[in-house]
N, C-alpha and C positions, 0 to 999 in steps of 0.2 A: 416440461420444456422439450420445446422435437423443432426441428430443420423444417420449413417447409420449402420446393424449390421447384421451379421451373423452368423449361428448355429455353435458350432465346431465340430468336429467329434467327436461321442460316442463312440468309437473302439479304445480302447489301443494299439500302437504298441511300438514294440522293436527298440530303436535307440542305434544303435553298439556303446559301449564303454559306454554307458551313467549309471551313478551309479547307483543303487539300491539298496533300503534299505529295511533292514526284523528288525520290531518292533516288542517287548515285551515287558513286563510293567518293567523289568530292564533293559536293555539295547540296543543298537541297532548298528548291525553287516554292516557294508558293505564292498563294494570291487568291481571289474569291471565288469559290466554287470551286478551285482544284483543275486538276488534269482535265478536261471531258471526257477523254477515253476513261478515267477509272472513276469521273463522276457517273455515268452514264450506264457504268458495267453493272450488269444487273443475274451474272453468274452464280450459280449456285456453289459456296466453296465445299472445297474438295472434303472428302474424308481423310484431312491429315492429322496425326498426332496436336491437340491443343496445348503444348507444354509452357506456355506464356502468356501469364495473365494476374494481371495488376487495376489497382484501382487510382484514377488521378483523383475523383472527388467523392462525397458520398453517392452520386448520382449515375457519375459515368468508370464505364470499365476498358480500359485497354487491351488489346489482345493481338497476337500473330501466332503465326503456324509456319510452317514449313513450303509454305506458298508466296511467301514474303512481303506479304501484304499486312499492312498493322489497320486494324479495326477498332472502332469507337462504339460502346453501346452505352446507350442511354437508357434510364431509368423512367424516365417521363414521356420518351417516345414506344418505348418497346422495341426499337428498331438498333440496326449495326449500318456503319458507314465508314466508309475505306475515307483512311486519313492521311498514309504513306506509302509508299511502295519499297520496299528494300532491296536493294543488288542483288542479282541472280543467284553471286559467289558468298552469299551471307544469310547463313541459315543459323536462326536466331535459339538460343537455347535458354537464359533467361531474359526478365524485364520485371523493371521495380522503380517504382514512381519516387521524388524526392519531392517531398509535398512541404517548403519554404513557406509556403504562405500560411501556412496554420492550418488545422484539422478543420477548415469551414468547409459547409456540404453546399456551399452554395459557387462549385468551381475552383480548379484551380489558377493561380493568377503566373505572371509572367514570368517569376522567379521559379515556377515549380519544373524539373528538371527530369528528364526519362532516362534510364540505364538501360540499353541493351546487349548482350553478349551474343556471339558466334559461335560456332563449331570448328572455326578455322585459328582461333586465339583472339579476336578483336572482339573490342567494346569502342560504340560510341555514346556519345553525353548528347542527349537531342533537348532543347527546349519547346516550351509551349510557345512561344512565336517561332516556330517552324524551323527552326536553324539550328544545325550540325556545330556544336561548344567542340568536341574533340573527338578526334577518331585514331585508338590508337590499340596496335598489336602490341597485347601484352601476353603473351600466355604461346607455345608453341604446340598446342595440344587444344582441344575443344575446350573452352570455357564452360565449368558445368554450374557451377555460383558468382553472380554479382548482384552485390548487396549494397545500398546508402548505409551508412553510423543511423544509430537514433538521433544523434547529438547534430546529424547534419555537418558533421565537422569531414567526412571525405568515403570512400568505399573500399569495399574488399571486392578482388577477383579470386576464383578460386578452380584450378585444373586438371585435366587430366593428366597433364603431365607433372604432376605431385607438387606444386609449387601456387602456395596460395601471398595477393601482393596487397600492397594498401595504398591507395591515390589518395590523394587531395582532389577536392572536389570540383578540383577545373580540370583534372587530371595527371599532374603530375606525380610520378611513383614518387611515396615515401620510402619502402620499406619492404625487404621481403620477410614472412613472416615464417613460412614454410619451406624447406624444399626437400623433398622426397621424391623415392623413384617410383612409390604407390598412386596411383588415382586417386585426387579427390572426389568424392561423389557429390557432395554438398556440404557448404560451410554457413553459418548465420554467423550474426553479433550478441555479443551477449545485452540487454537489455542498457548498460551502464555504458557502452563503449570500452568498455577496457581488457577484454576477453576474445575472444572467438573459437568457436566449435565446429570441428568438421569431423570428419565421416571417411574412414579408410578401410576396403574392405569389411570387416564384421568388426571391427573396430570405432571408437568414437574418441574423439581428441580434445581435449580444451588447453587453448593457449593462450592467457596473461599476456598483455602486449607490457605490462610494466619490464624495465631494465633487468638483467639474470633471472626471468621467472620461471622456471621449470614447466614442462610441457606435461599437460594429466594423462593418461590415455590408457581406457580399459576395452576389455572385450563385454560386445554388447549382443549381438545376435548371433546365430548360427549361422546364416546365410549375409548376404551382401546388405549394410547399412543403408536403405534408399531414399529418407529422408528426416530432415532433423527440423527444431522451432524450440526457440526458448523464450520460456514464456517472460512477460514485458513486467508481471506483477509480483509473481516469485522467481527463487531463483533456483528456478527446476527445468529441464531439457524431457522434450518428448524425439523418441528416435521409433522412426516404422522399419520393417526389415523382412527378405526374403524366406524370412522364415516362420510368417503368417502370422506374428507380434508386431505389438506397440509398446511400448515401454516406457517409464518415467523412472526421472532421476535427478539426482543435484546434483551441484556445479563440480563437488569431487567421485563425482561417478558413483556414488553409493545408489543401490537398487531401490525406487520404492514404492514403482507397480510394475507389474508384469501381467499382458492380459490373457484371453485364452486363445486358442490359436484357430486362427480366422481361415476361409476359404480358399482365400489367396492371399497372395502379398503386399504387406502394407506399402500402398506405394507413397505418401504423402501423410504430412501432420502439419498441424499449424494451429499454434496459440488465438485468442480472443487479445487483441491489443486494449478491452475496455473489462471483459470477465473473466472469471472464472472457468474458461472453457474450452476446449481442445477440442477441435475437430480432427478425425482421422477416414482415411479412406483408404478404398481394395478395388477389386475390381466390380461395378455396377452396387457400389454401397458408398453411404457416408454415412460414417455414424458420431454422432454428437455426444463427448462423454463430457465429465468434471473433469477438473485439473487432476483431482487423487486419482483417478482412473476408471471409472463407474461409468456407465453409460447413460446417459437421457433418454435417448433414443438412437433409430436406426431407419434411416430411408434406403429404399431399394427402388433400383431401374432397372425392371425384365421388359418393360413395354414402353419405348423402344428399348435397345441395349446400346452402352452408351459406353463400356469399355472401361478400362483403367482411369483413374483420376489421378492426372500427370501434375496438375498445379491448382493450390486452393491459396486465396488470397480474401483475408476479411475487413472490408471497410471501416476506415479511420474509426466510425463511431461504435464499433462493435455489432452493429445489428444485421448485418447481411454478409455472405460469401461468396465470392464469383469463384468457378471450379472449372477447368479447363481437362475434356477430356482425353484416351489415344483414338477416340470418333470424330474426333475436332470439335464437338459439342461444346458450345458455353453454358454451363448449369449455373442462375443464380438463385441463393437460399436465401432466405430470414428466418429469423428467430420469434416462432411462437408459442403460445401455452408458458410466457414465465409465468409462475406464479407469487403472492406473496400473500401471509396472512399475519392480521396484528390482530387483537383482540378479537372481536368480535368480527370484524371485517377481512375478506378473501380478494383481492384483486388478480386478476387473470389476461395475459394478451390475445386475444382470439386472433387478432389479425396482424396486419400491417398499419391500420388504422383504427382499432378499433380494441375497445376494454371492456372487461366486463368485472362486477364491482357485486360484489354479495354480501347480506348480516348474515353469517351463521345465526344467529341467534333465533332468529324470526322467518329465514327462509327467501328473504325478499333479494332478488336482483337488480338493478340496473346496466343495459347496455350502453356504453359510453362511445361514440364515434367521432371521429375527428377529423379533418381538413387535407392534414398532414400525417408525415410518417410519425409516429413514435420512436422518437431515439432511446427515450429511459422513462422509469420510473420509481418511487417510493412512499410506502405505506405504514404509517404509524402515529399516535396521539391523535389519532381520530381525523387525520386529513390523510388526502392522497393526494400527492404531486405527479403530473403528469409532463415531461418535457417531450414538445415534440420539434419537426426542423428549426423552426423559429420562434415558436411559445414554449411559455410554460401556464399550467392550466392546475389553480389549486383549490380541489374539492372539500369541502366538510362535510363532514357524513351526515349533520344535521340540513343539511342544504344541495347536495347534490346534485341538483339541478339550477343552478346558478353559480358556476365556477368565476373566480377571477381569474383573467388571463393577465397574462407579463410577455410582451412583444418583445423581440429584441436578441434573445438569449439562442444563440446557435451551437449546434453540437454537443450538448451540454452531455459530459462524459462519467458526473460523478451527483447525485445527491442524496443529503441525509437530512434527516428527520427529527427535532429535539422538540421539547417540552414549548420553546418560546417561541426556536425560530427552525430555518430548516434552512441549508446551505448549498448552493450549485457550485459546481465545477465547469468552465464550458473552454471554448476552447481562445478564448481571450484572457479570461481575470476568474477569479473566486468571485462570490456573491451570497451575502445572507438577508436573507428576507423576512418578514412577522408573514403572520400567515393572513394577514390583510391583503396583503400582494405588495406592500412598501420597502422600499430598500433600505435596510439596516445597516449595515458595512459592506466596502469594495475594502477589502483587505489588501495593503501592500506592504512587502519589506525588500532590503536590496537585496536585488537581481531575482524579483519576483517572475515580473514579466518573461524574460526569458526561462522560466523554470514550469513555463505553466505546462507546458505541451507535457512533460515528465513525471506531473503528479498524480497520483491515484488514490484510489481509495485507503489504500495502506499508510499513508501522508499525508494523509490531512484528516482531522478527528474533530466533530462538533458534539460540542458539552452541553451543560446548560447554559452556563452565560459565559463559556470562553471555545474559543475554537482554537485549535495547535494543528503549526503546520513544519514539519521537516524538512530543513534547503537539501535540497537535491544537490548542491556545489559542496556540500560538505554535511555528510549526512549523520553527523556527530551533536548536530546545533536544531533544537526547535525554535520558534518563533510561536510566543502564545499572545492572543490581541483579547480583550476583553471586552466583551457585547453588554455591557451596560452603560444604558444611554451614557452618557459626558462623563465615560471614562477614558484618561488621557493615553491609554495602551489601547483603546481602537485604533488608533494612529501611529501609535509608537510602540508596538509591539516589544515585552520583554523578551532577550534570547538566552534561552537555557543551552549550556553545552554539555552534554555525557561526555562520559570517558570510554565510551565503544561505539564503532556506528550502529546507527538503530535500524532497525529492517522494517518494525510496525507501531505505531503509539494507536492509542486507543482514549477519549476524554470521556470523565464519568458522566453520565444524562442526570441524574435527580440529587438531591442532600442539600442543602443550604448554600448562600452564597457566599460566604467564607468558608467552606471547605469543599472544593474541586480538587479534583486530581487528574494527574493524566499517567495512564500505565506506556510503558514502551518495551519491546522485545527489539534484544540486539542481535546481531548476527549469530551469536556464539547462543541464540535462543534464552536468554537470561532473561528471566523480567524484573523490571525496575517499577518505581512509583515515586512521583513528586508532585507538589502542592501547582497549583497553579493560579492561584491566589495569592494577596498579600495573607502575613501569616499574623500578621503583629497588631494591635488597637491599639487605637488612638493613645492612649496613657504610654503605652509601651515605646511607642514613636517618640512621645513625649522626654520621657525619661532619657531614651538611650539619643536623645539628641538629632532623629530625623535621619539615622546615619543609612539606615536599613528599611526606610519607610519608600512606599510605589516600586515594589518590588518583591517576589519572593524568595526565600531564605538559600532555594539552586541546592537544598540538601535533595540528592539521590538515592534510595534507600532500596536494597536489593530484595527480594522476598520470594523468588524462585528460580525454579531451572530446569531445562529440555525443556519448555513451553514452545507450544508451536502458534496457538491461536486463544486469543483472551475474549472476553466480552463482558463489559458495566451490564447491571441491571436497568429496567426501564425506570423503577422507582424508588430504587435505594441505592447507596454505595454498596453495594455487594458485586463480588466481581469471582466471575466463574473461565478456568483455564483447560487448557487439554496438553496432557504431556505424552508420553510415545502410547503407552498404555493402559492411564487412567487422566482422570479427571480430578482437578481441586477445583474449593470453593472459599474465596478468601471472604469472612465475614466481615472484616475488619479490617480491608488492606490499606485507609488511607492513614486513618488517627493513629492505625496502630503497626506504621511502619518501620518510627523512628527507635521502638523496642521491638526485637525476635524472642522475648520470649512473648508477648503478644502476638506476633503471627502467627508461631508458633499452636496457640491456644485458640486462636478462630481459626485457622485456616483446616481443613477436612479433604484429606486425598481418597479418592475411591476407586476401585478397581473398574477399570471397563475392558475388563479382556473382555467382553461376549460381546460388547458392540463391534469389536475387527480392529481393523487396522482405518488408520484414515479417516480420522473423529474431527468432526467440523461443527462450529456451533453455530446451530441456522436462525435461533434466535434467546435471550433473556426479558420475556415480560412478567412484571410482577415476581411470582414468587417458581415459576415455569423455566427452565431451561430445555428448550429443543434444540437435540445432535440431530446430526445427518450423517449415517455409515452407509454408502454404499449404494445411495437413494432413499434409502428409509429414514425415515424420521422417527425419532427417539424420546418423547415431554420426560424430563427426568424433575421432579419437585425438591428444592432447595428448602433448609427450614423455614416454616412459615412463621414461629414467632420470631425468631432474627429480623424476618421482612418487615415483620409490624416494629418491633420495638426500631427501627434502622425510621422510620415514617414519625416515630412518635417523639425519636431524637428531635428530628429536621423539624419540628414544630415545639422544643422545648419542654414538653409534657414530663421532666422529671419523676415526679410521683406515680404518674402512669407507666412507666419506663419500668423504675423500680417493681412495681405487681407483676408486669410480663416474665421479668428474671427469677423473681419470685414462684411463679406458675410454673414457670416450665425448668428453673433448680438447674442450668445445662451449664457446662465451665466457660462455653466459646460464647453464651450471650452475656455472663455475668461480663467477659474481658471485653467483651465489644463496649458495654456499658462503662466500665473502670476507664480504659484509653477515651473513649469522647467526654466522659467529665471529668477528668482530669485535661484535654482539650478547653473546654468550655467554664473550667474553672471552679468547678463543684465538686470542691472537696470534700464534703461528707459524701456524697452519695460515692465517687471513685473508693474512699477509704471502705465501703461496705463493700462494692462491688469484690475491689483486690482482696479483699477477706473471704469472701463466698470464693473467690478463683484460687485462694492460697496461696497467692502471692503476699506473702509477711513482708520481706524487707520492704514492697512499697508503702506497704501501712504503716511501717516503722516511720519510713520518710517522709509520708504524708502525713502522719503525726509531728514529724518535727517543723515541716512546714508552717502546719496551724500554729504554731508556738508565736510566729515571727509576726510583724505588724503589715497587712496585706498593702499597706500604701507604701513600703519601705521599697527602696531597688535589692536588697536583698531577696525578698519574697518573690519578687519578680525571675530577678535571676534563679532562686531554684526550682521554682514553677516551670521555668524555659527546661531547666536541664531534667526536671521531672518527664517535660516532653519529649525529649533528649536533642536538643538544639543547643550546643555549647557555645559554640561559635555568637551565639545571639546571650546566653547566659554571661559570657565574659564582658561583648561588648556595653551591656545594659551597667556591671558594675562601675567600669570603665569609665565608661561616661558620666558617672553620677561620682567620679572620683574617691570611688571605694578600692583602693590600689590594693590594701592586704587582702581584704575580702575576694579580688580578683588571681591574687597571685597562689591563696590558701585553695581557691576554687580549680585552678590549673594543677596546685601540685594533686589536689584529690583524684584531679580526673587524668593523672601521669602524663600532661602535656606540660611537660620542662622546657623545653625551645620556648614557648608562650609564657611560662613563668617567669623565665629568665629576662625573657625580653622588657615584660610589664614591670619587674624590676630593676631594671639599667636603665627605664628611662624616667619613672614615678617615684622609686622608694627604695635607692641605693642599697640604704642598710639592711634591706630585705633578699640582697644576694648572697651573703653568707646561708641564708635559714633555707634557701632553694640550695645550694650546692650541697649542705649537709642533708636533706633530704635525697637529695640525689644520690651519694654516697651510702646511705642506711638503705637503699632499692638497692643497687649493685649488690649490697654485702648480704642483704633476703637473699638475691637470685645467684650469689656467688659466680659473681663475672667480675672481667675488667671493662673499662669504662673506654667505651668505642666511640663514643661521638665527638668529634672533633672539636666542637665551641666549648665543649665541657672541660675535655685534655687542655687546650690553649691557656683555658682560667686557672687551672689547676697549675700547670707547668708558671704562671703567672705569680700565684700565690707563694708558691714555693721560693720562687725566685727572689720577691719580696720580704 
């Protein structure tokens, strides 16, 4: 992947009909064609510092300089055109577009709103129909940051005279949020809105707008901090600095790249709003690295010399840069040479329009060319999706040269790739589609729509037949809709709530369609797993009454920690993690969640100190895990009879199953085997399995099992709690009005509140035999008896 970028033209010209505006420090006049005198000016602008420059659509770039003049450059003309003129006494230091109308490349609309600051303390709010919204000194010192919220909800100014404020977005001051008698040099937002980061001397600051929230702030470079970006997808800050580093960090200032020390001073950094990508620039360099800190590549300008790069800004859809130089230079870049490879197939961007598509296997190429720009792409089960301005274009490898195209689809910021269907992100609505080119589901739940502009890759996860999506209003709750035909949760989406916010979920791609899972990592980097299916059959519905049926069981089951990044296999539930310094491989993380000592027994940690620091997993097909440390790529092979017998599960092959465990005698495939037949209800084969893994008590149990009559709600219920679902074990006996057998079940499994309860309201006389149980546990563990409902009964008794 590398930058590629070119000069834009210096020379203003006149484009027939195009507005222009004539500024004065009251108000601002226009009308068609503009002034004559600055439609007409055909000067060559000056060599002044370019430290302002914003993007209003994917196509056009805004920009001033110190000549006071605001400029328009278009993508489809190649040209620049004077659009305003600014007051002599107002020399402009930031500009940042507030793009209302949605991330469309096709313009912005009348809502979308411009932030400019001064050097004198003012900012005004200018709109796209030409008119001056506020004009207001806020700052008694040069304005060096003004910033829009992501959320669009109002901005931050930020000063030299140590005092950063927060408007409302017509402009009236909320709040000050800073005041110091240090320089700000530059402030962002944090990605959520709830945050902001600025820059004081060699220092770096993060400040929680939440009520009493304590201000962070560590020392960051050696020399003066020049420029900061936090990135929109993690929650990691890149800071450049006079002291010829770039630096990366999280949000409590902990170190977790530092690079090597460059020619000059990094004058600017700036996140990828759609990748994985940070740009950084010095003087007559930009160089294109990862998020971990690694570089892509590095473009250099000896011919011309183009100076320091004072301000980079990357359009909405992620694929291009506008970079504003101290030559007054407009540089704009794109993004080519991504690559990707699935199986046999390599896809490549050569250009701005144009792909190239390879078999490894055979050697053969096709060059792919197109109409329009390429916004995105993705590569896998043997199709390539191509999304470009306004298509989308979906290749099979068997057919190549007869794509289907899908009109319609603008911006589209996010897609993936599954076994059935493959899903877009764009910048209206989600969208899943067969790879016919037919529209599968438009997914909605409340307050979708307003959530779409905020979700990324990390939130939203396409499975095999279910897609999970994470509300950004409350990032505790998933929403999971289920993609088979005339199922009533395509529409009515079940919502699952955690008990931590979640930072990443992840849906498994292959295994049967009663048993999906979806992994999620929470902020404290925990990872979880839950069902994402119903859990229960028909009979089982039956039995417990419907109570629990169109629904899954919302059991959350923890299974590790310091995880940073997970990833499903392409063709089995196996699921491979990366923690600070090695790597697991959970073989068995969904059936065998509900027991640890089954994780426990498939799961396999491996040291990867030699890969480095900054392990990223670039892909899981088949039986193949490929890391990425540092740019290099790493195939590490996961077992391959796990792979096959996990294949041979999803197709019922019992007997076959049993000969793979057999063959290869290993503990973590015998327990992978034991948890999904005992799952799937096959009890001999589980009982031999837990025998070869040396688990006895469950053979014990699963001997006592078989005793019982499979039709009874007995058997059912210890089947559930065999899987460790109690909650489902209680209610089944419950329902079938087995009150002793529920209340014997509770006291076994030391939920006394539940036995007591099932007692007081079924089977009175069944409260003495829970209290005296209760008491025979206190007098084991030699305590008194602390729970309040229990003391009251007691004090009761006595009294009596």
């Amino acid at each position: 992947m590398k930058l590629k970028t070119h000069i834009c033209k210096k020379t203003p010209t006149n484009i027939n009909g195009e507005y222009g505006l004539n500024l004065n420090s009251n108000n601002i006049t226009s009308g068609p064609g503009g002034n004559k005198e600055n439609a007409n000016n055909d000067k060559t602008l000056e060599n002044l510092p370019l430290s302002c420059v914003d993007w209003s659509s994917n196509d056009e770039i805004y920009f001033v300089s110190d000549d006071h003049q605001i400029f328009k450059w278009s993508s489809a003309t190649r040209d620049s055109v004077e659009v305003a003129k600014l007051p002599d006494d107002f020399i402009p230091t930031d500009l940042h577009w507030l793009l209302l109308g949605g991330r469309s490349s096709g313009g912005g609309k009348g809502s979308d709103t411009l932030l400019i600051c001064s050097n004198d303390g003012r900012f005004i709010i200018l709109n796209k129909s030409s008119r001056v919204e506020r004009s207001i000194t806020a700052h008694a010192a040069a304005i060096s940051s003004g910033r829009w919220s992501p959320d669009a909800a109002g901005l931050l100014t930020a000063g030299e005279d140590g005092v950063i404020k927060i408007w409302s977005r017509s402009g009236m001051l909320r709040s000050t949020v800073i005041q110091s008698d240090e320089p700000i040099r530059c402030a962002r937002w944090a990605p959520n809105s709830t945050s902001i980061v600025f820059c004081q001397g060699g220092y770096i600051s993060v400040k929680p707008l939440a009520a009493n929230s304590k201000l962070i702030r560590w020392r960051a470079h050696d020399g003066l901090v020049l420029s900061l970006s936090w990135s929109p997808h993690s929650n990691i800050i890149a800071s450049g600095g006079e002291d010829y580093r770039f630096k990366i960090w999280d949000s409590q200032g902990a170190n977790l790249f530092t690079s090597t020390t460059e020619e000059y001073a990094i004058t600017a950094v700036a996140f990828n709003p759609e990748k994985d990508i940070l740009l950084v620039s010095t003087f007559n360099m930009l160089k294109l690295c990862s998020t971990a800190g690694w570089s892509y590549s590095t473009a250099r300008f000896n011919e011309p010399v183009v100076g320091s790069f004072h301000a980079l800004s990357w359009s909405s859809d992620g694929t291009q840069v506008a970079c504003g130089t101290s030559t007054g230079q407009l540089i704009v870049g794109y993004i080519v040479q991504k690559q990707m490879i699935s199986r046999n197939l390599k896809a490549t961007s050569t250009g701005r329009k144009s792909l190239r598509l390879e078999d490894i296997t055979n050697g053969s190429s096709d060059m792919l060319e197109f109409t329009e720009r390429i916004i995105n792409f993705a590569l896998g089960y043997g199709h390539l999706i191509v999304a470009t301005s306004n298509q989308i274009h979906i290749y099979n490898e068997k057919y190549i040269n007869t794509p289907i195209i899908i009109d319609g689809r603008t911006d589209v910021r996010v897609i993936q790739v599954g076994k059935k269907f493959f899903m877009v992100l764009d910048s209206t609505s989600i969208w899943v589609y067969t790879y016919t080119g037919r529209l599968h589901l438009n997914p909605r739940y409340p307050g979708s729509q307003a959530q779409i502009p905020l979700l990324n890759g990390r939130s939203i996860s396409l499975g095999l037949d279910t897609l999970v999506v994470r509300d950004n209003s409350d990032t505790m709750v998933l929403h999971i809709f289920d993609l088979i035909p005339g199922a009533t949760r395509q529409y009515e989406p079940f919502m699952l709530k955690a008990k931590t916010q979640i930072a990443e979920i992840t849906a498994c791609r292959a295994g049967t369609v009663d048993d999906q899972f979806v992994v999620m990592i929470d902020n404290n980097r925990e990872l979880y797993i839950t069902e994402t299916r119903n859990l229960n059959s028909s009979s089982e519905r039956s039995a417990i009454g419907g109570s629990i049926s169109g629904s899954t069981s919302g059991e959350i089951y923890k299974i590790g920690t310091q995880v940073t990044t997970v990833q499903w296999a392409s063709e089995s539930n196996i699921l491979v993690g990366v923690h600070d310094t090695c790597y697991s491989i959970w073989y068995c993380p969904g059936e065998g969640a509900p027991d640890p000592t089954i994780i426990a027994l498939t799961t396999v940690t491996i040291d990867a100190t030699e890969f480095g620091k900054n392990i990223a997993i670039e892909s899981f097909e088949d039986s193949i895990v490929t890391f990425r440390c540092a740019g290099a790529l790493l195939p590490i092979t996961v077992n391959m009879y796990c792979e096959i017998l996990h294949r041979t599960l999803a197709e019922g092959q019992w007997q076959q199953s049993l000969k793979i465990c057999r063959l290869a005698h290993n503990a973590y495939l015998w327990a992978t085997l034991a948890a999904v037949a005992t799952r799937k209800n096959q009890l001999q084969i589980s009982e031999e399995a837990y025998s070869a893994a040396l688990q006895i008590d469950k053979v014990s149990y699963l001997q006592h099992i078989k005793t019982l009559d499979p039709s009874s709600p007995e058997y059912m219920a210890e089947n559930s709690l065999m899987l460790g679902r109690l909650i489902e074990a209680e209610t089944i006996l419950i329902h079938n009005r087995k009150y002793r057998e529920a209340v014997a079940l509770c006291l076994r499994m030391h939920n006394w509140r539940k036995a007591l309860e099932v007692a007081q309201k079924h089977e009175p006389d069944l409260m003495e035999v829970v209290l005296e149980q209760r008491r025979k546990y206190l007098n084991a563990l030699n305590r008194e008896e602390w729970d309040t409902l229990f003391i009251s009964l007691s004090v009761k008794d006595n009294d009596e």
